[in-house]
N, C-alpha and C positions, 0 to 999 in steps of 0.2 A: 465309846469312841467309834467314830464310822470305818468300817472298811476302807484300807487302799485300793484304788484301782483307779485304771487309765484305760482311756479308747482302743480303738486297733488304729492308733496312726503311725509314721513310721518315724525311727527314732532321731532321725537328724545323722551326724557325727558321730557314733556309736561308742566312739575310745574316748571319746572327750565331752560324754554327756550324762550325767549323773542319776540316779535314780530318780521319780518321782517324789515331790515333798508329801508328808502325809496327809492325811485326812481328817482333820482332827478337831475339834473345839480347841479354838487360840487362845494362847495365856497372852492375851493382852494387857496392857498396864494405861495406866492413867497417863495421859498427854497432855490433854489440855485443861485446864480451870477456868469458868464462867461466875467471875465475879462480880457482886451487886453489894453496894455499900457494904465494903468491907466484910463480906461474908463470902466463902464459895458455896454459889449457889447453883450448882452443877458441875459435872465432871464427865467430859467425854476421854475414854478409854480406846488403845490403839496400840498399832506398833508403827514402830521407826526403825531405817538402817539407815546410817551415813557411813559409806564409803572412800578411803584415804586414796589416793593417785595409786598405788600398786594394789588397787581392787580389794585390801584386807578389811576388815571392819571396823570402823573405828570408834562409833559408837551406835548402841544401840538397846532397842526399849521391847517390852511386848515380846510377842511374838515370830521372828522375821523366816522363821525356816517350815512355818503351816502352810497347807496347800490353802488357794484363795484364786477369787477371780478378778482381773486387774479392771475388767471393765474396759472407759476406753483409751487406757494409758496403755493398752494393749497396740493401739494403731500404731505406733510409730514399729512396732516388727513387723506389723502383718504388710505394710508397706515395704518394707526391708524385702520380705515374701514373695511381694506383688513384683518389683523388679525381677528375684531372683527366678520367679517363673515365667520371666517374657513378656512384665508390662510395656508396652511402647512407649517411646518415648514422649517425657511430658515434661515442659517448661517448672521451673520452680513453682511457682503460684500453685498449678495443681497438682505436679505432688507436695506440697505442703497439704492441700486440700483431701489428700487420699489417706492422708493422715490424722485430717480434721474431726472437732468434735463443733463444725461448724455453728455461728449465731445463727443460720438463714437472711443475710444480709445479700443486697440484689448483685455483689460482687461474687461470693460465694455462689448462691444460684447460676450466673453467669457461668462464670468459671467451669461447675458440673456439665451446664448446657455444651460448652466446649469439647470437655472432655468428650461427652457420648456422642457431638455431633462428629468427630475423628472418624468413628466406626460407622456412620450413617443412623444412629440411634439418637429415641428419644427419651425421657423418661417414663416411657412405660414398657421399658424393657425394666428397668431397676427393679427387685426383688423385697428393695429395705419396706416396712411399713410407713403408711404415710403419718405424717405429725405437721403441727404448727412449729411456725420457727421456734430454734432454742432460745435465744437473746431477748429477753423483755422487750425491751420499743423495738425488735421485729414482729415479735410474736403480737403486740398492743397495736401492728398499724395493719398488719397482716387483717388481724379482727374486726378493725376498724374498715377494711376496704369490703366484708364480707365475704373473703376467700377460705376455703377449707384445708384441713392439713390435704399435705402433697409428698408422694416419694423425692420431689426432691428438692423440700425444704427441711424433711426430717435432717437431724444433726447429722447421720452418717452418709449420705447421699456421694458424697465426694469417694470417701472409701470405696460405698457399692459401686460406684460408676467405674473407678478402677480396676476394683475385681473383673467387671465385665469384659472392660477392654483384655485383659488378661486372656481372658477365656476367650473370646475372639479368635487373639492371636494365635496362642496354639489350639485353635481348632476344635477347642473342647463343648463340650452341651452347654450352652447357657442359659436354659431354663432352670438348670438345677446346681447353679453357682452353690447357693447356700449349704448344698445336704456337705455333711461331716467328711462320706466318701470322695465327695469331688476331688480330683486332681487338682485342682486348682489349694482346694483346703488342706490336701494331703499336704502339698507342697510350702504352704503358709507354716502348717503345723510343725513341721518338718526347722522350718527357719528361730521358730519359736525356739524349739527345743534344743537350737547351735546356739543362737544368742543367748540365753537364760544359761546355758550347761548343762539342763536336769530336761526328763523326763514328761512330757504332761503330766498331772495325776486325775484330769477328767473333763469332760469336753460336754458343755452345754450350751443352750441357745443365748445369746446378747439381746438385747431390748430392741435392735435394730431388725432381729433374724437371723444374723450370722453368727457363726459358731462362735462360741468363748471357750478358750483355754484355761485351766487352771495349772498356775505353777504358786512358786514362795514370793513372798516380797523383797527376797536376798536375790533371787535370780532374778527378776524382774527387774530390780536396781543394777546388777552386773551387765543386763543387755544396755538399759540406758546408756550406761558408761561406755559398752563398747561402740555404739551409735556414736558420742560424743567424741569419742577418740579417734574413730575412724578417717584413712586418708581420703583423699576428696573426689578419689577416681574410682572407689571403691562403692557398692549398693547404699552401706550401711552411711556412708560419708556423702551420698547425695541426698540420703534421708534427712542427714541431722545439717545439713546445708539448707534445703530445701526451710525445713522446720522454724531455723535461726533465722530466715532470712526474712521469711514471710511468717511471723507471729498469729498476725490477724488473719490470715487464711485458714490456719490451729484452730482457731478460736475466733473470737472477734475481739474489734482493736480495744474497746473496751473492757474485756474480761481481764478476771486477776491474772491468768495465767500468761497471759500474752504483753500484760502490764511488766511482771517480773522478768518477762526474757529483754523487754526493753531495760529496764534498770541494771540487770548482772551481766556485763559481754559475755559473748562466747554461750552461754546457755541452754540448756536444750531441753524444754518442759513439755509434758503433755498430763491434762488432770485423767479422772475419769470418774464417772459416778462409784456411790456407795463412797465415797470420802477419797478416792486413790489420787497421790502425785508422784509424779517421777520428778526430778530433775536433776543434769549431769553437765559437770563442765568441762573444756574443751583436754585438758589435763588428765581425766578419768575420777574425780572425785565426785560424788553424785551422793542423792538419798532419795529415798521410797517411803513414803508414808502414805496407814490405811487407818483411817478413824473407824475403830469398830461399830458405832452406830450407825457410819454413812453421813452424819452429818455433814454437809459442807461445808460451814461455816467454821470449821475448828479446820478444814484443810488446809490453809493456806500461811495461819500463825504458826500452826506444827511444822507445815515446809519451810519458814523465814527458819525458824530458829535451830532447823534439822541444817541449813545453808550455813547458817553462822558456824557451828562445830565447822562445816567442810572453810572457814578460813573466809567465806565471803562477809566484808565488812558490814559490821551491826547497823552502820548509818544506812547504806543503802538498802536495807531490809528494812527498814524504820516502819516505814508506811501498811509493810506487808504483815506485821508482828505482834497486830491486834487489831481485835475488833471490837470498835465500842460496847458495851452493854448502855439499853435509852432506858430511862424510864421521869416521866413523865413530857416528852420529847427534848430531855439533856441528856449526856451520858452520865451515868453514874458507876462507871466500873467498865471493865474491858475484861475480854475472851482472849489468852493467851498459851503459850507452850506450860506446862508446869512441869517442876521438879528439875532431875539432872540434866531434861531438854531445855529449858530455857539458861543455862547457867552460859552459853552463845550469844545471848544475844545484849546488846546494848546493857551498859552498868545503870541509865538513866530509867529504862526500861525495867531492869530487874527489882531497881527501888521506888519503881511506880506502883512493883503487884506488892510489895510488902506496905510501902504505905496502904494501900487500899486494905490492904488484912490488918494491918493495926488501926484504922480509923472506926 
């Protein structure tokens, strides 16, 4: 088992903020089933928390109390952050976008272009690494025009761009946004560790360059919710405004996660690689799920049917609540929640996967 331990950041809240979760190899359990004519023919393992309206657990799988890095289901605090350190002020659109695990769609671009142009900056002050767009027919026409990655078509760009403005404002080095010690990250870290309740238990670099936090998939889930619950004059409450409002600035209008906040009101989602989803509704019932392989594709049946227990109805998750398995271009079976996770979702659904196991 690896040693505990956490950064030197500072602790937020101190009376109302929990220890660090451990550091541990997760006892994760099976989530999802990847069925091919009537066989499972795969098994992606993970943990799940659904959360009832008074933040208690209501149910839950795996492992939910191991330390883990959320990835970038992490943005919607470090945005929360970015306010509470003196971002200036921004229209919905961009901060949803400072939230973003953006397509690189020319809206998005746009939008960052805004953002930096506020402060008289372009993007070659941005720090993130440069990448081709995230969103396929971005990244496919990008290729096609023969342009190269760019900081700010990478996914996070909207975030970085934020960050900077931050630093600006109060006056801080902007060269060195990213390091751990920045004020600026102190002060993120800081917000991390009120929202969540607990501790860091360890701070390492994101795919982007900017610090990642590890906390539990339980706190992680508790901030969602208080993001969702939040009144509307409040940091947390223009976060999850922002987010709801503008989906496809999150994401792009196309992606699952942006699809589902159109389907369930009130909503408040954000994915993040390595398998993570948050989502939380306006009431405080929310769920967190990490598919332990990182697989994507098992993310989004395990969140429909983590929604269903939280009370949202089986029909409108319909669509979100499998995914075909093809084989020789028809499907022949479907990738679902399994076990006492699926027992949420749709009764027509549940005796789709048993047909399939008994045929």
């Amino acid at each position: 088992m690896a040693p505990t331990g956490r950064a030197d950041v500072p602790t937020g809240r101190a009376d109302v903020v929990s220890n660090p979760p451990e550091i541990r190899e997760p006892a994760h359990a099976p989530i999802a089933h990847v069925v091919r004519g009537g066989i499972i023919e795969g098994v992606h393992h993970g943990s799940v928390v659904v959360l009832a309206a008074d933040g208690s657990v209501q149910f839950q799988a795996g492992d939910i109390e191991a330390a883990f890095y959320p990835r970038s289901a992490l943005k919607p605090l470090q945005a929360v952050g970015l306010l509470r350190a003196g971002l200036p002020p921004l229209d919905d659109e961009a901060l949803a976008l400072a939230a973003a695990s953006h397509s690189g769609d020319e809206r998005h671009l746009a939008t960052a272009r805004r953002m930096l142009a506020t402060a008289g900056l372009t993007e070659d002050a941005l720090r993130n690494v440069p990448d081709l767009p995230y969103g396929p027919a971005e990244r496919d026409e990008w290729i096609r025009r023969g342009l190269a990655p760019t900081r700010l078509t990478q996914n996070c760009s909207g975030k970085h761009s934020a960050m900077l403005l931050t630093t600006l404002a109060r006056g801080w080095q902007p060269d060195a946004y990213l390091d751990p010690g920045h004020p600026l990250q102190r002060e993120i870290a800081a917000t991390v560790e009120d929202l969540t309740g607990q501790r860091i238990a360890r701070v390492t670099v994101d795919g982007c360059g900017a610090p990642l936090f590890a906390v539990s998939l339980h706190g992680l889930t508790r901030a969602a919710a208080r993001l969702a619950t939040a009144a509307p004059d409040t940091d947390e409450g223009r976060v999850a405004q922002a987010m709801r409002t503008h989906p496809e600035m999150v994401s792009g209008a196309d992606r699952d996660t942006a699809r589902l906040v159109g389907a369930v009101p009130g909503l408040l989602a954000k994915d993040g690689f390595e398998g993570v989803q948050i989502a939380a509704l306006p009431d405080g019932r929310a769920v967190g799920v990490k598919v332990a392989d990182g697989a994507d594709r098992a993310r989004m049946p395990v969140t429909a049917a983590a929604l269903a227990h939280c009370g949202v109805d089986p029909d409108v998750l319909a669509d979100f609540a499998t995914t075909p398995v093809i084989g020789g271009g028809a499907p022949v079976g479907a990738l679902r929640a399994a076990g006492a996770l699926a027992q949420g979702l749709a009764a027509d659904l549940r005796a789709g996967l048993l047909r399939e196991l008994s045929s």
